[in-house]
C-alpha positions in Angstrom: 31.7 -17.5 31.3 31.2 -21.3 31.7 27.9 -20.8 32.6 26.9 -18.6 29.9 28.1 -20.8 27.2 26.1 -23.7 28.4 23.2 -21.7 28.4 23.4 -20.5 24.8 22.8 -23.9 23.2 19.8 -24.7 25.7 18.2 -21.5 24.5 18.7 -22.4 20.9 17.0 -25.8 21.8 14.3 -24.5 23.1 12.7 -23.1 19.5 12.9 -25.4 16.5 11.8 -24.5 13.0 10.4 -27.0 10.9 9.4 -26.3 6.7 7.9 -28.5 4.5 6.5 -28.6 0.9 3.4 -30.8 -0.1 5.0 -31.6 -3.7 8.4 -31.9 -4.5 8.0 -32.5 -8.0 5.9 -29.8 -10.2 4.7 -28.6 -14.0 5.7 -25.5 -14.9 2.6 -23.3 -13.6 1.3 -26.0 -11.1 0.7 -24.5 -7.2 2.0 -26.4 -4.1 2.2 -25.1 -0.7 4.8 -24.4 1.3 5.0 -25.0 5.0 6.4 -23.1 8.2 6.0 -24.3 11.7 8.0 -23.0 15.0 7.8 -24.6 18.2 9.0 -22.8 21.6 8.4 -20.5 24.5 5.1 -19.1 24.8 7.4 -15.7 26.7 9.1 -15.2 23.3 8.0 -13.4 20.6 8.5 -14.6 17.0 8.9 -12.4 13.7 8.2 -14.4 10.3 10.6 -13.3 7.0 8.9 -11.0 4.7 9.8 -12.2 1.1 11.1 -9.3 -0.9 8.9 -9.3 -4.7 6.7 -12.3 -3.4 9.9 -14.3 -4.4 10.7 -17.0 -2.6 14.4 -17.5 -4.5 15.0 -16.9 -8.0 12.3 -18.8 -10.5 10.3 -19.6 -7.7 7.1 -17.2 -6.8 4.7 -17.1 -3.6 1.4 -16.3 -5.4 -0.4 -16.2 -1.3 0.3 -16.2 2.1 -1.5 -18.0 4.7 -3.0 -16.7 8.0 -1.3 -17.2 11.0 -2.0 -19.8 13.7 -1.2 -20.4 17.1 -1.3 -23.7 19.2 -0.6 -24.0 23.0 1.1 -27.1 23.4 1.4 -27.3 26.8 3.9 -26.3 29.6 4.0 -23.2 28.2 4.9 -23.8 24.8 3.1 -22.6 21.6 3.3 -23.9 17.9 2.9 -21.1 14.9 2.5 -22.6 11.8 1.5 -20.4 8.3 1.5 -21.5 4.4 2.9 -20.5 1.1 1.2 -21.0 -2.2 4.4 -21.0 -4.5 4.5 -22.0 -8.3 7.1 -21.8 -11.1 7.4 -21.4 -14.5 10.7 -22.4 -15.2 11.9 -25.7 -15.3 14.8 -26.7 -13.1 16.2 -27.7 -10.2 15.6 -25.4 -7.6 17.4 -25.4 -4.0 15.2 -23.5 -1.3 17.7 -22.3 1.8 17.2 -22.3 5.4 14.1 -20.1 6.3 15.4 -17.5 9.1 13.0 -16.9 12.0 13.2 -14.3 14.9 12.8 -15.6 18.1 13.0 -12.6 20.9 16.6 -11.7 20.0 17.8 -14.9 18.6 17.5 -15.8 14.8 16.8 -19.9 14.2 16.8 -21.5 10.5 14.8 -24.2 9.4 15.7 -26.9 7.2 15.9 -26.7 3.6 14.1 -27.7 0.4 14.2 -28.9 -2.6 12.2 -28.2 -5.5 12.1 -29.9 -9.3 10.0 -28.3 -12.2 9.6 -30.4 -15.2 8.2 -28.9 -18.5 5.8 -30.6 -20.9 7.2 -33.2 -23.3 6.0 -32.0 -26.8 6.2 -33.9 -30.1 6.9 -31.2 -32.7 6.6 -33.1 -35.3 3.1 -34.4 -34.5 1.7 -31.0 -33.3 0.4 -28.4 -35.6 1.4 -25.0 -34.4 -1.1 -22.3 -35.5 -0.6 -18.2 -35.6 -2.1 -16.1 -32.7 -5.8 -15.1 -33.6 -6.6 -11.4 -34.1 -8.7 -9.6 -31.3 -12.3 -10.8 -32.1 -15.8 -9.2 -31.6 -17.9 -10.4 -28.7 -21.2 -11.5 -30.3 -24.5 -9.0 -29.7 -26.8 -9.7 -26.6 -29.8 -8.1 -25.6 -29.3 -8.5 -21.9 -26.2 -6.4 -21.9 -28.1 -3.5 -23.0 -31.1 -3.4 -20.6 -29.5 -1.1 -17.8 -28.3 1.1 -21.0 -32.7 0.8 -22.0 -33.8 1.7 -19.1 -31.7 4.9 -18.1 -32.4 6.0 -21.5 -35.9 5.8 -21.2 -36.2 7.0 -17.5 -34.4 9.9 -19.0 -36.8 10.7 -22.0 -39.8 10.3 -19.4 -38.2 12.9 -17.5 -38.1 15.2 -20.2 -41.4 14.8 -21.4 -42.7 15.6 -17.5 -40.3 18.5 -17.7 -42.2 19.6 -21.0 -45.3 19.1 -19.6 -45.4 20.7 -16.3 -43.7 23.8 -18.0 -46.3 24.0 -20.6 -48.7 23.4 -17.8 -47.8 26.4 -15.9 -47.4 28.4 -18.9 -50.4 28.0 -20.8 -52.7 26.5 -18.5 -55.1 23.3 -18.6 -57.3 25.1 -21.2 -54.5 25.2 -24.2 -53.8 21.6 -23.7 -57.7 20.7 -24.4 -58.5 18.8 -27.6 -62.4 19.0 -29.2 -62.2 14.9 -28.4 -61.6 15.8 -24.6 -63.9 18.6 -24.1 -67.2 17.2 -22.6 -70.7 17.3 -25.4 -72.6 18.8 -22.7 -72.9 22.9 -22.5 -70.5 23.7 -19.4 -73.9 25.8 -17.6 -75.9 22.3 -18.3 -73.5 20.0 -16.7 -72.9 22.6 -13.7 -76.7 22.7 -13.3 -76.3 18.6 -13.4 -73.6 18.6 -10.9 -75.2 21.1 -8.4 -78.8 18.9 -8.3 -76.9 16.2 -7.5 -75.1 17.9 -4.4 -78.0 19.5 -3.3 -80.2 16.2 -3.6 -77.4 14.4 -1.3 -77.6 16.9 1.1 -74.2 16.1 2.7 -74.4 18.8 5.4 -76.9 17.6 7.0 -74.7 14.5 8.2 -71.5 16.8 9.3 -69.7 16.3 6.0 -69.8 20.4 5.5 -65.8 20.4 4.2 -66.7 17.4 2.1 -69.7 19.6 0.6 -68.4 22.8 0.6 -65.3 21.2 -1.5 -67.6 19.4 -3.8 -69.4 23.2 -4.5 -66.3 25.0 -5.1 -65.1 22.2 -7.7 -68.4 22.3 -9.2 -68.4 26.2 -9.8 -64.5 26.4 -10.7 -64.8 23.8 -13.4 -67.6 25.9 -14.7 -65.9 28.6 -14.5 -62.7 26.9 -16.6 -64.7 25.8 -19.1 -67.2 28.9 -19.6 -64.3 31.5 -19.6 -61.3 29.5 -20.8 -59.2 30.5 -17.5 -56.8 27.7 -15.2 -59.6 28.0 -12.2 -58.9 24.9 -10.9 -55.2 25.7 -10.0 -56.5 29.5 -8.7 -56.6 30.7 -5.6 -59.9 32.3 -4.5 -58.7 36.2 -4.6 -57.3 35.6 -8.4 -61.1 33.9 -9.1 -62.6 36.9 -8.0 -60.2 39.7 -8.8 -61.3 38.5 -12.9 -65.1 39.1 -11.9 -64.5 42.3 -9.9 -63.4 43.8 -13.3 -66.9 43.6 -14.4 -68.6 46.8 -12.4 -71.6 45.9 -14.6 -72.1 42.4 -12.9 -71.9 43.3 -9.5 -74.2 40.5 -8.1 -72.6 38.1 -9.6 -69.6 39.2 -7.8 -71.1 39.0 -4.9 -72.8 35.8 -5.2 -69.5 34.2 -6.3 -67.2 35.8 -3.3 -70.1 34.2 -0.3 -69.5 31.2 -2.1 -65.9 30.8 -2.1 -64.5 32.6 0.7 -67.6 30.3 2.8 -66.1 27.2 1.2 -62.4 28.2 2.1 -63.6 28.7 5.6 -65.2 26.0 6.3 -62.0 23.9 4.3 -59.4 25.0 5.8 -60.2 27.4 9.0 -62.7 24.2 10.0 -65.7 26.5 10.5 -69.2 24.7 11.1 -72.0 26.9 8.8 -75.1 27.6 9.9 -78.1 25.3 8.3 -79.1 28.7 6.4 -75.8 29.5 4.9 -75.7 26.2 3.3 -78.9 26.5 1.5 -78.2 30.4 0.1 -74.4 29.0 -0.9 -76.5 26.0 -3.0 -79.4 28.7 -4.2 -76.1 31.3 -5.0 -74.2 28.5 -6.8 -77.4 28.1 -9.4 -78.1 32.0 -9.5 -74.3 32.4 -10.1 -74.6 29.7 -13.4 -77.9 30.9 -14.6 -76.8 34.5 -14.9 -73.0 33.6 -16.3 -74.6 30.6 -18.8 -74.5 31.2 -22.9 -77.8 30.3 -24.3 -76.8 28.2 -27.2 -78.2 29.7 -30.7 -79.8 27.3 -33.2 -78.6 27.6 -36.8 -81.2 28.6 -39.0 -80.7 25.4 -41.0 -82.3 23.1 -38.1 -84.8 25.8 -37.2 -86.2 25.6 -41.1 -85.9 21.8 -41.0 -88.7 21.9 -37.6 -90.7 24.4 -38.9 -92.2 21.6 -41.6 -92.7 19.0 -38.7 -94.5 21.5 -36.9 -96.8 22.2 -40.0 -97.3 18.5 -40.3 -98.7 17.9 -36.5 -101.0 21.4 -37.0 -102.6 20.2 -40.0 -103.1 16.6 -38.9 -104.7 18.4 -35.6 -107.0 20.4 -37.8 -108.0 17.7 -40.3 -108.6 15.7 -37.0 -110.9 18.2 -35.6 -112.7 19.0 -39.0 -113.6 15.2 -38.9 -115.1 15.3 -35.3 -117.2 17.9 -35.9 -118.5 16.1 -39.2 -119.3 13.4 -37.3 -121.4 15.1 -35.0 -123.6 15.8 -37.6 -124.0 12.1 -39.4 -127.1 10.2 -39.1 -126.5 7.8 -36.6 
């Protein structure tokens, strides 16, 4: 029993609790911290108070709480040591008790504090003491807005492409054609342009056959757009030709346009290598395919009068010229 009691106060020795306050003298809403150090055996283990309401005592509030460091100190002994942010808004005189720490199954207190809050000294007779102001409007700025801009206009672009792709595949390229966009040239005349330009390049020749056989097909489905007002460019090749087959009187045109398409689909996408002669009778079947297909264009019979006097004109300056030569043959000389 003797023993045990003189080993109880050694134990308590053994871990001291020390707290301190930068500031004992505050304004009401002015921060100071609070500090908490132990010092003891590095075996023990130590439990810190938890402050019910983030109240420290009555009129006095911890706003934070520090993280929690550890020192070894030597012959096995470590130093913990945390903060408190605390404030007040009261004025007073404010006693701060003993801090209670855990230490393995032994509580130890620190010392305690003393805190003073002083108010503001205010002259009311010098100060002017104005109403509270109503809830005002925040003035306008652009820059808020811009996010707001730009989602409403991503948004209307979105339903304008929506618009347009359904019109698209509703009506087709043809509807959406304006006289201004429509080329001036007769669709047979700039197909005839397009294919003496291919065949004048003569692609094939150097291994480009997909590049040449693609250029055809484009050449003879944009023809075919414009001449009979159908979406050829986004057709397959059976739709192409199931419109033509309807035609039993144009059989060879049929024909000629099926070698040409079903060649160039081929050679696109099954990578087939034509013979030298298929390439020529796809080029010669391309221009037999226009020339039989074309719409001769019909002068109105306004222009046609208006030439008829020019060619009058040049007949009877021929004829007076002539009537003059042979006068001249017979002038003395």
């Amino acid at each position: 029993m003797v023993l045990s009691a003189c080993l109880l106060p050694v134990c308590a020795q053994e871990v001291s609790v020390k707290a301190t306050i930068d500031s004992t003298v505050l304004l009401i809403g002015q921060q100071s911290k609070m500090h908490l150090e132990i010092s003891g055996p590095a075996t023990l283990k130590y439990a810190f108070p938890v402050f019910q309401g983030d109240t420290l005592v009555n009129g006095i509030e911890i706003l934070q709480t520090g993280r929690l460091d550890t020192l070894e100190i030597g012959n096995n002994q470590i130093r913990l040591r945390t903060d408190y942010v605390i404030t007040s808004f009261d004025s007073g005189l404010y006693y701060i008790p003993p801090v209670k720490i855990l230490a393995g199954v032994d509580t130890v207190e620190s010392n305690y504090l003393a805190l003073k809050v002083m108010t503001y000294s205010v002259d009311t007779a010098k100060v002017t003491i104005f109403d509270i102001k109503g809830v005002q409007k925040p003035p306008f700025v652009l820059a808020d807005y811009y996010m707001l801009m730009l989602w409403v206009l991503l948004a209307y672009a979105l339903i304008l492409l929506l618009i347009w792709y359904i019109l698209r595949k509703k009506y087709g390229l043809n509807k959406e054609y304006s006289k201004l966009d429509q080329p001036l040239l007769p669709p047979h005349v700039v197909a005839i342009m397009e294919l003496d330009r291919l065949k004048a390049e003569k692609i094939w020749k150097s291994g480009k056959s997909k590049e040449y056989y693609t250029s055809l097909s484009d050449i003879l489905r944009k023809y075919i757009q414009r001449r009979y007002h159908i979406n050829a460019l986004e057709m397959t090749t059976d739709e192409i030709l199931i419109v033509f087959k309807r035609d039993r009187s144009a059989l060879s045109v049929y024909k000629n346009l099926r070698q040409i398409l079903q060649l160039a689909d081929l050679v696109k996408f099954a990578k087939i290598q034509p013979i030298e002669n298929e390439n020529e009778i796809s080029i010669m079947n391309s221009y037999l395919f226009v020339n039989q297909t074309k719409i001769e264009e019909i002068k109105p019979v306004e222009e046609i009068q208006m030439e008829q006097p020019e060619e009058t004109d040049v007949d009877s300056n021929m004829n007076v010229a002539t009537e003059n030569d042979e006068q001249k043959k017979y002038q003395p000389k």
